[in-house]
C-alpha positions in Angstrom: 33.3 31.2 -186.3 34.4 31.8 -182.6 34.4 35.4 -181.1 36.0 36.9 -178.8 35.2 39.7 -176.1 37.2 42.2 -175.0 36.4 43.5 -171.4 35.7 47.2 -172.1 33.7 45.9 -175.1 31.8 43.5 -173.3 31.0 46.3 -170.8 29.7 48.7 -173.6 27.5 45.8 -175.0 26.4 45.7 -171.4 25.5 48.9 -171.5 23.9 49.3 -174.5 21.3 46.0 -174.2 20.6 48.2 -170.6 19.6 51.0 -172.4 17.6 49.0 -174.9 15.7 47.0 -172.1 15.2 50.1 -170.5 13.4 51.1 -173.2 11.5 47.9 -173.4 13.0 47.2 -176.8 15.0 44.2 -176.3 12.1 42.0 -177.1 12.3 43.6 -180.5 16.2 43.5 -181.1 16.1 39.2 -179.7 13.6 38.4 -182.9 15.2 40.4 -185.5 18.5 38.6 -184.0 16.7 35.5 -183.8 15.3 36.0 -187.8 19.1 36.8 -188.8 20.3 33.1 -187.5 17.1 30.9 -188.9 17.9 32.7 -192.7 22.0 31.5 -192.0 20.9 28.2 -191.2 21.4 26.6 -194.3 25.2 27.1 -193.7 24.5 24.2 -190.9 22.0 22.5 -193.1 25.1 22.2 -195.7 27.8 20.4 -193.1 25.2 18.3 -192.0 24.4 17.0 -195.3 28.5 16.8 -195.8 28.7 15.0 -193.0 25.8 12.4 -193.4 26.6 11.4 -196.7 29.9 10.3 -195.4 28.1 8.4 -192.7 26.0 6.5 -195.1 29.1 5.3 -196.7 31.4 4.5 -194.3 29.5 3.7 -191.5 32.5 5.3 -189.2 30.8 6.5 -185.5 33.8 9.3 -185.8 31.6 11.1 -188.3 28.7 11.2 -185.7 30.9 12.8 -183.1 32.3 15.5 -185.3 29.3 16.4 -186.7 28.2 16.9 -182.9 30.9 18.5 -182.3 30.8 21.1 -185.3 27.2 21.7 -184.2 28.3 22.8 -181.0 30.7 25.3 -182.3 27.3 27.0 -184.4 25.9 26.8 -181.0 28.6 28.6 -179.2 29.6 30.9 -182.0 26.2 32.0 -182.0 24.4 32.5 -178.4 24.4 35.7 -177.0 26.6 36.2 -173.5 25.0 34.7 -170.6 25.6 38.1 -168.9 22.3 39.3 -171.0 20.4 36.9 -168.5 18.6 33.8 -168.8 15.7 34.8 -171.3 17.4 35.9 -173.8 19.7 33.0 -173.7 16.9 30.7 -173.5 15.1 32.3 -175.9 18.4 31.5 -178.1 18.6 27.8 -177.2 14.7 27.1 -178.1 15.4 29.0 -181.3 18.3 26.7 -182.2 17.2 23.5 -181.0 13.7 24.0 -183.2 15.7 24.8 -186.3 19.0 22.4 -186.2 15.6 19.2 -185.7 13.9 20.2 -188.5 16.8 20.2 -190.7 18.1 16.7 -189.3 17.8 13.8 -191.6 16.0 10.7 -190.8 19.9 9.0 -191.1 20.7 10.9 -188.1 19.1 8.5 -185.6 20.8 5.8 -187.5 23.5 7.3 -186.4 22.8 8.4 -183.3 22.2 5.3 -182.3 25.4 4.1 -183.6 27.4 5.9 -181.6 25.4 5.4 -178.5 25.7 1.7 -179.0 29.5 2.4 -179.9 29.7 4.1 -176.2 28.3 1.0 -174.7 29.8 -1.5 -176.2 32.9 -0.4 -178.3 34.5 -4.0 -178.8 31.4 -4.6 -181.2 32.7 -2.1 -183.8 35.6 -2.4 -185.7 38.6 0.1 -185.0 38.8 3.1 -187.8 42.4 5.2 -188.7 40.5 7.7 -190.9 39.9 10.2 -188.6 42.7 10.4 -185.4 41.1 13.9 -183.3 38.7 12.2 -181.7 35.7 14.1 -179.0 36.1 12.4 -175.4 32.7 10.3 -175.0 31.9 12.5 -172.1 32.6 16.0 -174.0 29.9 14.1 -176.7 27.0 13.7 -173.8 27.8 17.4 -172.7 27.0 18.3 -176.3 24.5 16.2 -176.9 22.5 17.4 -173.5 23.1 21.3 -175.3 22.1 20.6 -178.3 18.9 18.7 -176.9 19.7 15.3 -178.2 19.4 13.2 -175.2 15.7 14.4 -174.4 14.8 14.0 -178.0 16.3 10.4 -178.6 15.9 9.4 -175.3 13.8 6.4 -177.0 16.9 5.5 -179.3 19.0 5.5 -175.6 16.8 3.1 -174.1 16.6 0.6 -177.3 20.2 0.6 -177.1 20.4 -0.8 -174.0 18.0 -2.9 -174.2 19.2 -4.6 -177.2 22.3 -5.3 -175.6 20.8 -6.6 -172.3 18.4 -8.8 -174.4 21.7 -10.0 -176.3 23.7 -10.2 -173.3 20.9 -12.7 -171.9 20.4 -14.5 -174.9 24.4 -15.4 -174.9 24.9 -16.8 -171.0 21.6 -17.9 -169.9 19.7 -20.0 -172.8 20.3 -23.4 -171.8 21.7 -22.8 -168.8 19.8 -23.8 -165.9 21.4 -24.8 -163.3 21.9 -21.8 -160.9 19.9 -18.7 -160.8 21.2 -16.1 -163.3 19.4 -13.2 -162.4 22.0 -11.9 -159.5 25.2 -12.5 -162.1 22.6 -10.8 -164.5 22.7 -7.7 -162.2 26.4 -7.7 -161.3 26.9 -7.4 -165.0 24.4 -4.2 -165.3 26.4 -2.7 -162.2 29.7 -3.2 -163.8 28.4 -2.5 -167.6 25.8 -0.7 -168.4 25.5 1.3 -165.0 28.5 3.0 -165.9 27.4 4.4 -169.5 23.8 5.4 -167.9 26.0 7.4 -165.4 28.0 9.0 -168.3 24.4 10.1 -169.9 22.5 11.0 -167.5 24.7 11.9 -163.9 27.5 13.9 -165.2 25.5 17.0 -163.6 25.1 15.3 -160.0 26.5 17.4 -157.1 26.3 14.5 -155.3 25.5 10.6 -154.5 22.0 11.5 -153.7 21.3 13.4 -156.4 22.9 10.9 -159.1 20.3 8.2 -157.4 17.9 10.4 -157.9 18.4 11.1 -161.9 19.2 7.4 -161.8 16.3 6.3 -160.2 13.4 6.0 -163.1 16.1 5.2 -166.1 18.0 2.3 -164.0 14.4 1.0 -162.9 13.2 0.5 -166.4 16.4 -1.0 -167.3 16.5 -3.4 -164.3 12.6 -4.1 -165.0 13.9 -5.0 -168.8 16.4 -6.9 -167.9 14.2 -9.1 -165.7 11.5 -9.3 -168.2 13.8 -10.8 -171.4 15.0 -13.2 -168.8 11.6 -14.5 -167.9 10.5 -14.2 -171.7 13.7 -16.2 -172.4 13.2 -18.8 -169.9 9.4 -18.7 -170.9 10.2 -20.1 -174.3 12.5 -22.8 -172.1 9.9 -23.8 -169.6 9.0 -27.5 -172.1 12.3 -28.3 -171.8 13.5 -27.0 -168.0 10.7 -29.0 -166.5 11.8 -32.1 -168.6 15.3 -31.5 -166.8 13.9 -30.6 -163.6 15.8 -31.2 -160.7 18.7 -30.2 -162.5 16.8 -27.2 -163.9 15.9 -25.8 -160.6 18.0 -22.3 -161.1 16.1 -21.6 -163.7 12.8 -21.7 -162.0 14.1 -19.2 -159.4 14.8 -16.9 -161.7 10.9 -17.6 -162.8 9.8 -16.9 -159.8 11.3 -13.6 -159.0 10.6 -12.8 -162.4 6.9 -13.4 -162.1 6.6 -11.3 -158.7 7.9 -8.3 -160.7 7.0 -8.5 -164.4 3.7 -10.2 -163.9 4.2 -12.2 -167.3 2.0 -15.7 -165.6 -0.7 -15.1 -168.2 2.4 -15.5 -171.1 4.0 -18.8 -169.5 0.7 -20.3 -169.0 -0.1 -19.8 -172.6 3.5 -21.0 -174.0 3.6 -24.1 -171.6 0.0 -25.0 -172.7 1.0 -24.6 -176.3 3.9 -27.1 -176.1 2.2 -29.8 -174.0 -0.9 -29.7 -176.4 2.2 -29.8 -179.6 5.3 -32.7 -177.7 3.0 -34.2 -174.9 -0.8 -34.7 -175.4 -1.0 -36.6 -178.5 -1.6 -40.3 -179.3 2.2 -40.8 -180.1 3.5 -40.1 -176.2 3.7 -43.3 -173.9 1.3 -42.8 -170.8 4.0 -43.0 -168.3 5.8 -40.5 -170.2 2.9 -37.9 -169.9 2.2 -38.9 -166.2 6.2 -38.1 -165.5 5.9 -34.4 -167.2 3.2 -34.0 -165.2 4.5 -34.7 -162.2 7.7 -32.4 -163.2 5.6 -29.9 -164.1 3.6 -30.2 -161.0 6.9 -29.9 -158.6 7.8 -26.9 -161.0 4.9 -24.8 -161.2 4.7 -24.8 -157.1 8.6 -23.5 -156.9 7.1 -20.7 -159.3 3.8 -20.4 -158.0 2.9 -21.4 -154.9 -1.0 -20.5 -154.8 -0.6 -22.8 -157.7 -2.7 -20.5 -160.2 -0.2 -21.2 -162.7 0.0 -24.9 -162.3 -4.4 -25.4 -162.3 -4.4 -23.3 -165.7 -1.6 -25.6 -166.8 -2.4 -28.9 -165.5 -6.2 -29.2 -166.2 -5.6 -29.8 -170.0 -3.1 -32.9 -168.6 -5.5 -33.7 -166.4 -8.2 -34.1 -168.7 -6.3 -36.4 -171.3 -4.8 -38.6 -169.1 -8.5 -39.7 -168.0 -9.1 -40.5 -171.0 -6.1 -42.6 -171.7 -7.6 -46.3 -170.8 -3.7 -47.3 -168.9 -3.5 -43.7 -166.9 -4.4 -46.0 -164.0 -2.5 -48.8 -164.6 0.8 -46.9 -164.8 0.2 -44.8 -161.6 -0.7 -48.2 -159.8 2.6 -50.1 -161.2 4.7 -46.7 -160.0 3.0 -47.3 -156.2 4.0 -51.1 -155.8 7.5 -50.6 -157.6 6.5 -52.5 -160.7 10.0 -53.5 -162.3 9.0 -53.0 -166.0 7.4 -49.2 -165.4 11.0 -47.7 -165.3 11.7 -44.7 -162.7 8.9 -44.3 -160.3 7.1 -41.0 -160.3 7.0 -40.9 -156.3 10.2 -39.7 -155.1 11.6 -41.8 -153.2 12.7 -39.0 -150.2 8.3 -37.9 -150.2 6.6 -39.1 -146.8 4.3 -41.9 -147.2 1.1 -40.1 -146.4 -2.8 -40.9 -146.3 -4.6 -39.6 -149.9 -6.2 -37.0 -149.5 -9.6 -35.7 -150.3 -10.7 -32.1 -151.6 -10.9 -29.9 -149.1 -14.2 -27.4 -148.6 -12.7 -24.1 -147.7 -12.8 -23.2 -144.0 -13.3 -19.8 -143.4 -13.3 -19.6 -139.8 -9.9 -20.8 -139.7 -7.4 -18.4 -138.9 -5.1 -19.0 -141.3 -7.3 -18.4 -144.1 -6.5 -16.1 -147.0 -8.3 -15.4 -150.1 -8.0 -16.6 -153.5 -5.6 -15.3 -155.7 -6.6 -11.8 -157.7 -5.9 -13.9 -160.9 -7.5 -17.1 -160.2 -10.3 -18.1 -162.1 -14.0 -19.1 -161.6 -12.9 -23.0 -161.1 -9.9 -22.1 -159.1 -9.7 -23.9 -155.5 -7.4 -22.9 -153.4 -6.2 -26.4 -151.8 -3.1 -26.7 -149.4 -0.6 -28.1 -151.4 -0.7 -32.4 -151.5 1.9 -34.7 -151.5 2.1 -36.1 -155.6 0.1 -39.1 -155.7 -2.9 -37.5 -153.9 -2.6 -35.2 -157.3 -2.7 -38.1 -159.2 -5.6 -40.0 -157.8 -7.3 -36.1 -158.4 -6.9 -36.9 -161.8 -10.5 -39.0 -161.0 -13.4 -38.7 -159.1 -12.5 -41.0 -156.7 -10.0 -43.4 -155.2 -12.0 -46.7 -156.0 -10.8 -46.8 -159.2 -6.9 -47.2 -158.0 -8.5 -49.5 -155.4 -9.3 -51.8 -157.5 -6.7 -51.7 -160.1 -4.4 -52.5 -157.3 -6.3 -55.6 -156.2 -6.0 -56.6 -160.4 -2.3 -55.8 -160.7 -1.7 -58.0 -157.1 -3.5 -60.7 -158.5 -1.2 -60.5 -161.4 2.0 -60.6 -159.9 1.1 -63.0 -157.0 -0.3 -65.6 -160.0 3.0 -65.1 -161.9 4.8 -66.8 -159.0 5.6 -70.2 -160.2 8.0 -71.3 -157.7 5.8 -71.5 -154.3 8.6 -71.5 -151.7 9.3 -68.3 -153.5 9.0 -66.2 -150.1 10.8 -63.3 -150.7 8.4 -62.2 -153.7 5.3 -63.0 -151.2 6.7 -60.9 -148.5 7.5 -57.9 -150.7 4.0 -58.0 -152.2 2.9 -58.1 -148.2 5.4 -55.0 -147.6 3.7 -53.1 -150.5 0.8 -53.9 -149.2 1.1 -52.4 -145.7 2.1 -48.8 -147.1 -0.3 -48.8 -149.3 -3.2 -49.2 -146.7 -1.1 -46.0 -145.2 -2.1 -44.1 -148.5 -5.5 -45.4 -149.3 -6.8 -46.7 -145.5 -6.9 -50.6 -144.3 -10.5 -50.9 -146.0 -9.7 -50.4 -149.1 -7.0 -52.9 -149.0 -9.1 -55.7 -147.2 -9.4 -57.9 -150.3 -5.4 -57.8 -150.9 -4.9 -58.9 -147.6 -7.1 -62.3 -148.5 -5.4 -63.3 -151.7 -1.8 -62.7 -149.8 -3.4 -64.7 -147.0 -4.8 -67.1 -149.7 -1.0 -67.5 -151.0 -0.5 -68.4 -147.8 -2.8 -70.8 -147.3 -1.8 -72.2 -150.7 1.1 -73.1 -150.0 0.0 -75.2 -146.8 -2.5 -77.0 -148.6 -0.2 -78.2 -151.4 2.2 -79.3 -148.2 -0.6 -81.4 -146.6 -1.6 -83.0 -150.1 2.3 -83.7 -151.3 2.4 -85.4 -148.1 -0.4 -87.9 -148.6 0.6 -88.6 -152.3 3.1 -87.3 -154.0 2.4 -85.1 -157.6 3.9 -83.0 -159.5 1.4 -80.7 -159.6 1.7 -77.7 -157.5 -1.4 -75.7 -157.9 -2.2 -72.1 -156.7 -5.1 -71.9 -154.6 -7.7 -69.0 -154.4 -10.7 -67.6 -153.2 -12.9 -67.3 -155.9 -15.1 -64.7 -154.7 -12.2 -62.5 -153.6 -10.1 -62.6 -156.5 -10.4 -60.1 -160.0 -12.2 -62.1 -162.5 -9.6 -64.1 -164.2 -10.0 -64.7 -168.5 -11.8 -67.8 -169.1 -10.5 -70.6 -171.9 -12.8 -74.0 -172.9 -9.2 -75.5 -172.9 -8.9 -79.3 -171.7 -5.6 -80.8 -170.4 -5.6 -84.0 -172.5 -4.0 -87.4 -171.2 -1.5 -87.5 -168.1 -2.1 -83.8 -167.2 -5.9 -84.4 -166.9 -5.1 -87.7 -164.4 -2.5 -85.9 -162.5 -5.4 -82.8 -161.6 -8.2 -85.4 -160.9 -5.6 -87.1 -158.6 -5.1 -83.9 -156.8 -8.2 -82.9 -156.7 -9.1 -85.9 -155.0 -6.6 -85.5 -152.3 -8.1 -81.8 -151.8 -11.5 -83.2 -151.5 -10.1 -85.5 -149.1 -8.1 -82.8 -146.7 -11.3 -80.3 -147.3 -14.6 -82.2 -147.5 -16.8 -78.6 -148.0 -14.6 -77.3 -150.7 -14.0 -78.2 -154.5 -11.1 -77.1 -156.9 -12.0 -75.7 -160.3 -8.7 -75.9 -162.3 -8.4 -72.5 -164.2 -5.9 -74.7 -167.0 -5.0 -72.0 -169.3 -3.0 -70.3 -166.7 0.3 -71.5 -164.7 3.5 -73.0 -166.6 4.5 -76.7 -167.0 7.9 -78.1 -167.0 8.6 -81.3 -169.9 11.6 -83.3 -170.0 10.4 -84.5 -173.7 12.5 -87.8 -174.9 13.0 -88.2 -178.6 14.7 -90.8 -181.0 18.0 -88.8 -180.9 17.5 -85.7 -178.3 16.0 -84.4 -175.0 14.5 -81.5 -174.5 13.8 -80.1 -171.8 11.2 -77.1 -171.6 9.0 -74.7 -169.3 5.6 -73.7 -171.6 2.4 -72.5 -170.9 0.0 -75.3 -170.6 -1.8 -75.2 -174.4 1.6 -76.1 -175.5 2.0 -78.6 -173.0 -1.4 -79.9 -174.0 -0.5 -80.0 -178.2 2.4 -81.9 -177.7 1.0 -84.2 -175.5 -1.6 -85.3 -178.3 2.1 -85.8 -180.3 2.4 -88.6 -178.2 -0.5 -90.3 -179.1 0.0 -90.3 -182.7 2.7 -88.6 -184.8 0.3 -86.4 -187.6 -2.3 -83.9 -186.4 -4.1 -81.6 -188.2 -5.0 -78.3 -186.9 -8.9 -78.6 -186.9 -8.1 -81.8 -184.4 -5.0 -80.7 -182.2 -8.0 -77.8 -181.6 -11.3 -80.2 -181.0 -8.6 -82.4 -178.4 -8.2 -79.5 -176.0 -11.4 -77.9 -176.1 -12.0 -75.8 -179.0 -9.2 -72.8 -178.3 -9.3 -69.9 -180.6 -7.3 -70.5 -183.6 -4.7 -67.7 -183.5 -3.8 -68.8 -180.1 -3.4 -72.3 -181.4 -1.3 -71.5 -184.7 1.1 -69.3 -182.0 1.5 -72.5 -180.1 2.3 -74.6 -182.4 4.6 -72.0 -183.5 7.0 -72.1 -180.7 7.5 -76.7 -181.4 8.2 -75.6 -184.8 10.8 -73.2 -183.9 12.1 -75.9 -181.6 12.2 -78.8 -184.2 10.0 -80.7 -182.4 7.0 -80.6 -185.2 6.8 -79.8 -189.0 4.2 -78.6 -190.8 3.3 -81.0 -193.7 1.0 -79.7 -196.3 -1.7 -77.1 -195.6 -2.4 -76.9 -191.6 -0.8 -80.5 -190.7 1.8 -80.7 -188.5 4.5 -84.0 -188.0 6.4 -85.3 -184.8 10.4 -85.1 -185.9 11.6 -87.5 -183.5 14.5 -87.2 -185.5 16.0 -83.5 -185.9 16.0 -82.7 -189.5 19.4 -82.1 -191.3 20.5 -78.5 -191.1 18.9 -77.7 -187.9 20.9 -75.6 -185.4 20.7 -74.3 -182.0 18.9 -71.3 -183.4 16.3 -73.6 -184.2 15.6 -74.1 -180.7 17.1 -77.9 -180.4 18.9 -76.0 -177.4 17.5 -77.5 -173.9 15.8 -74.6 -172.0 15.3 -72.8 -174.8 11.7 -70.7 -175.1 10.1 -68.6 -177.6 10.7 -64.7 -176.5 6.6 -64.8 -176.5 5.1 -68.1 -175.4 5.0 -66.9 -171.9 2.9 -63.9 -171.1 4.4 -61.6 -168.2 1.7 -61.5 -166.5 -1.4 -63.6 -166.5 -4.4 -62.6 -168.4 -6.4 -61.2 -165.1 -9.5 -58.7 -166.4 -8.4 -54.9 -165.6 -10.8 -53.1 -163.6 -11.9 -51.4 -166.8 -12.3 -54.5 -168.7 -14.6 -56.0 -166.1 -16.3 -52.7 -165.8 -17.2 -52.6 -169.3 -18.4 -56.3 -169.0 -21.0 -55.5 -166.2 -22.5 -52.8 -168.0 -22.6 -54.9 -170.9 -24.4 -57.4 -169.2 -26.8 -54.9 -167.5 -27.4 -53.7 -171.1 -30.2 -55.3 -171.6 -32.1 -54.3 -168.9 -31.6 -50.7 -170.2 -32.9 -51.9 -173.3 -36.2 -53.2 -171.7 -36.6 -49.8 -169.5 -36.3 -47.6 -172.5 -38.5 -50.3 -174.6 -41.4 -49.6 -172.1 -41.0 -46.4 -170.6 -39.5 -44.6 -174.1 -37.3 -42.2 -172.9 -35.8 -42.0 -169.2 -32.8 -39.1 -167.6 -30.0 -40.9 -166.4 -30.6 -40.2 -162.6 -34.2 -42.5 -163.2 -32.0 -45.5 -165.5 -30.0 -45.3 -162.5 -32.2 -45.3 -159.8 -33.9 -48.6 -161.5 -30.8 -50.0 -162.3 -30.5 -50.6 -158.5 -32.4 -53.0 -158.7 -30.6 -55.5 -160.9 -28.4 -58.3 -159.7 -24.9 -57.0 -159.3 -24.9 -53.3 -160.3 -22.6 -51.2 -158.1 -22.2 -49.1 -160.7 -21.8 -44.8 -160.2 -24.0 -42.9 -161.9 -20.5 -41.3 -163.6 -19.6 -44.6 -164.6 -23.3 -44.8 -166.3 -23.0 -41.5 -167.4 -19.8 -43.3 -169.6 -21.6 -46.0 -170.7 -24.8 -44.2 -172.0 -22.6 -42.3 -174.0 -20.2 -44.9 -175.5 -23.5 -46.3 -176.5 -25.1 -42.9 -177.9 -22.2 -43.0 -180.1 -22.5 -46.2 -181.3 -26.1 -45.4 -182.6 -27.9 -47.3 -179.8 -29.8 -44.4 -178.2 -30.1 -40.9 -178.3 -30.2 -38.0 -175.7 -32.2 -35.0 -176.2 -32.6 -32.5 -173.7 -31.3 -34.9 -170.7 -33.6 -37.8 -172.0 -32.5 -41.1 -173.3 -34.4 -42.8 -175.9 -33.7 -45.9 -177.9 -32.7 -45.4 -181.7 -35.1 -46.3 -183.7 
């Protein structure tokens, strides 16, 4: 199909299409040429069908580069010398391009695409000996950009690369977190697919400046892409990279810069919400578990966000169901004094002990100011960034609440000291103490310092009284009014133990005439050395089961209803569990229905799993802590008690708002209740069908 020009006729054709222009009639004579190639199309219409067919069975690229290549040879064979000038030769090449696209199949950007993807990433398809005269790659994009095939599938280009930078990512960065990725990313782009974008789209540059300039919009929408399947990637991750987080912080630098450029917050906000709500916020995940995600996600959110927009559209949802969880307190307390059963400690341990602090009310005069963020919302406040725990105590409206969990968890681990020259125990209670008062202020902390001061004084007093008479008793001694409200039993130390505390009481009396002890005797631990007919056993129990086998002594069969009347009418349950832990020991034997027998000798078969071992204690008799009321618990019994005069304002008055039930309220013994904390009440009580509330006003329900 190729022709060739001689010189002297090339200069007669020349001279003829003069004449014809001359005469204004080349115009004419470029359509009815024109007309003559669209009625020989079909002779490329029929290779391209040849050649497509074997595409769509053998799937070989070759094909696709043939085919381009024959199409090329049409294209030569039939444009008119470029010494006719540039409008009839353009006039050629629209003609052309308009006819060889509407005769394309729709299998030709299948296969298009193949071989673009073949260009990029050859090692993905499998090497072919059909065909062996193969097109160079860059003869191909010099057809193609002829033939008008890189403007018109410029989209099929892009989603090439694309789909092997999202593949690319998906293969060395999911679940790896460590480092940053993005700049290895890049390097790969520079030494991978730069290289094929220059072969497209910078054969034609004269120079460097003008191959960064064709370059310029392509390799930014690449770059932008590559960037954006990153953060979508580690988007997906973000559950699971804050879970791992410190190890995880590469990944959240690569969120960062990914944010600044793809602007994708709104997405990770969403996703991270999603899969709290889904693995965090249910009934089935432990409170300290939720409190340490949300201090990860709290230390990762600022690395990605520092405005912290993302991290109050994340948190609030956290925020929300942890104050509703009735131990959220309790576990942030345990965390500040070190508790040894609350596992790692969600203050890190390298964070400056600082004061708590408050909400701050923007300043706007201060010179550092600078506005909210554009995509903050209506609630958004834009605090300086706090230390941890000052986040946590934001969780509720104020600090009283830690306050005074503090003071019941103190309590509880000072009472749980058995041993009272235990001084090292004291003292790191007294350590905790003094860095706490850094955190919350001295104050808050003024009733700690009296019960450790009252430990102190404890043990002086039992000193002075072991001097004057010698016991075995060695009580704790507290401050009634300065102490959480401890649980109280009707239980009754029967027989020697009831002599031994009147005998020390009497040598209290005696060493402080203007004070009297009141024995709290469900609490503490007492020591037996029991003697049997063929055994001792020697024991450290709480003192109900001290008190039951003490009545043993008096007479050998007991039934329950009586072991109970003997020490003062103790709930049954707690009794039965009692009892329990002689009968695992062999010491009693239940005989018939709820009567129980001193063995004083061990029954045949019995073993040291039986508890005959001295020392040995049931895994439950002793409680790890004693029973001191939480803050909540003895919250909820105030309001119970001031119940009734609720009950008597509504009677009268009918219906109150809660500011007025308040305002009265003031005036009842003890109330030092907020008008939040009422605010609680009146609705626990609205749904248990006590009162109703319509339009602000509370009424009885009648």
């Amino acid at each position: 199909m190729k022709q060739r020009y001689r010189p002297e006729a090339s200069r007669q054709s020349i001279a003829a299409f003069g004449t014809i222009h001359q005469s204004k009639q080349l115009h004419t004579l470029l359509e009815t040429y024109l007309e003559d190639m669209r009625r020989s199309f079909p002779l490329i219409e029929y290779e391209i069908k040849e050649y497509m067919t074997r595409w769509e069975v053998h799937r070989d690229v070759e094909l696709i580069r043939m085919l381009i290549a024959r199409l090329m040879d049409w294209h030569k064979a039939w444009q008119p010398p470029k010494d006719l000038g540039g409008t009839v030769y353009k006039g050629f090449d629209f003609t052309f391009r308009t006819c060889l696209f509407s005769i394309l199949p729709p299998s030709f950007a299948s296969g298009f695409k193949a071989l673009v993807s073949w260009a990029l990433s050859p090692e993905d398809f499998p090497p072919t000996d059909s065909l062996t005269a193969r097109t160079p790659i860059a003869t191909v994009w010099q057809h193609c950009e002829t033939l008008g095939f890189l403007g018109r599938y410029e989209s099929v280009i892009s989603s090439v690369g694309y789909e092997r930078i999202e593949r690319h990512v998906l293969e060395t960065c999911e679940g790896n977190w460590s480092s940053p990725m993005l700049p290895e990313l890049r390097v790969w782009m520079t030494n991978k697919v730069l290289p094929w974008l220059l072969a497209i789209y910078v054969r034609g540059a004269a120079n460097t400046t003008e191959a960064q300039g064709l370059l310029a919009g392509v390799g930014s929408r690449f770059d932008y892409h590559l960037m954006k399947t990153l953060f979508e990637l580690r988007t997906k991750e973000i559950f699971d990279i804050i879970i791992d987080y410190p190890d995880s912080t590469g990944a959240l630098q690569d969120l960062r810069e990914g944010l600044a450029r793809t602007d994708q917050g709104a997405a990770l906000v969403k996703t991270l919400r999603k899969a709290n709500a889904k693995r965090l916020l249910h009934p089935g995940a432990d409170t300290k578990l939720i409190l340490t995600q949300y201090v990860s996600t709290i230390k990762c959110l600022r690395l990605v966000d520092p405005p912290g927009v993302l991290l109050f559209k994340v948190a609030d949802p956290i925020r929300r169901y942890l104050r509703e969880r009735p131990d959220t307190i309790r576990c942030i307390v345990a965390s500040l004094v070190g508790d040894e059963d609350s596992g790692d400690s969600l203050l890190d341990d390298n964070e400056p002990i600082v004061p708590i602090q408050q909400p701050e009310v923007e300043d706007f005069t201060d010179a550092t100011w600078v506005p909210e963020p554009i995509d903050a919302g209506p609630e958004f406040k834009a605090n300086k960034p706090s230390d941890v725990l000052s986040t946590l105590v934001s969780i509720y409206d104020s600090k009283d609440f830690f306050v005074k969990e503090l003071q019941v968890l103190l309590a509880q681990r000072l009472l749980a000291i058995t041993d009272a020259s235990d001084v090292a125990r004291v003292d790191k209670e007294r350590r905790n103490i003094e860095i706490l008062k850094i955190r919350f202020g001295e104050a808050a902390l003024q009733v700690c310092e009296v019960m450790l001061r009252d430990m102190a004084d404890s043990k002086r007093i039992d000193s002075h009284v072991q001097s004057q008479r010698s016991s075995i008793v060695h009580p704790t001694i507290i401050s009634h009014h300065f102490w959480p409200s401890l649980e109280s039993s009707e239980l009754a130390l029967p027989g020697q133990f009831q002599d031994l505390q009147e005998s020390y009481s009497h040598e209290f009396t005696v060493f402080k005439p203007d004070k009297k002890l009141k024995w709290i005797p469900n609490l503490g631990t007492v020591h037996l050395k029991i003697e049997l007919e063929d055994r001792t056993l020697e024991v450290e129990v709480p003192p109900l089961e001290a008190a039951f086998i003490e009545l043993f002594s008096q007479k050998d069969v007991w039934s329950l209803d009586e072991l109970i009347s003997a020490v003062g009418n103790v709930d049954r349950s707690s009794a039965v569990k009692a009892l329990s832990t002689w009968a695992n020991k062999g010491v009693i034997k239940e005989q018939g229905e709820n009567s129980f027998i001193l063995l004083e000798r061990a029954e045949e078969g019995a073993s040291d799993e039986d508890g005959l071992l001295s020392e040995e204690l049931a895994p439950s008799a002793v409680p790890a802590l004693p029973p001191v009321q939480t803050a909540q618990q003895h919250q909820a019994e105030q309001m119970r008690i001031h119940w009734k005069f609720i009950e008597g304002m509504l009677t009268n008055l009918r219906s109150l708002s809660l500011d007025r039930i308040h305002s009265m309220l003031k005036f009842a013994p003890n109330y030092d209740q907020a008008i939040e904390d009422l605010g609680v009440f009146m609705e626990a009580a609205r749904r248990e069908g006590l009162v109703v509330c319509r339009d602000g006003m509370w009424e009885l329900n009648k």
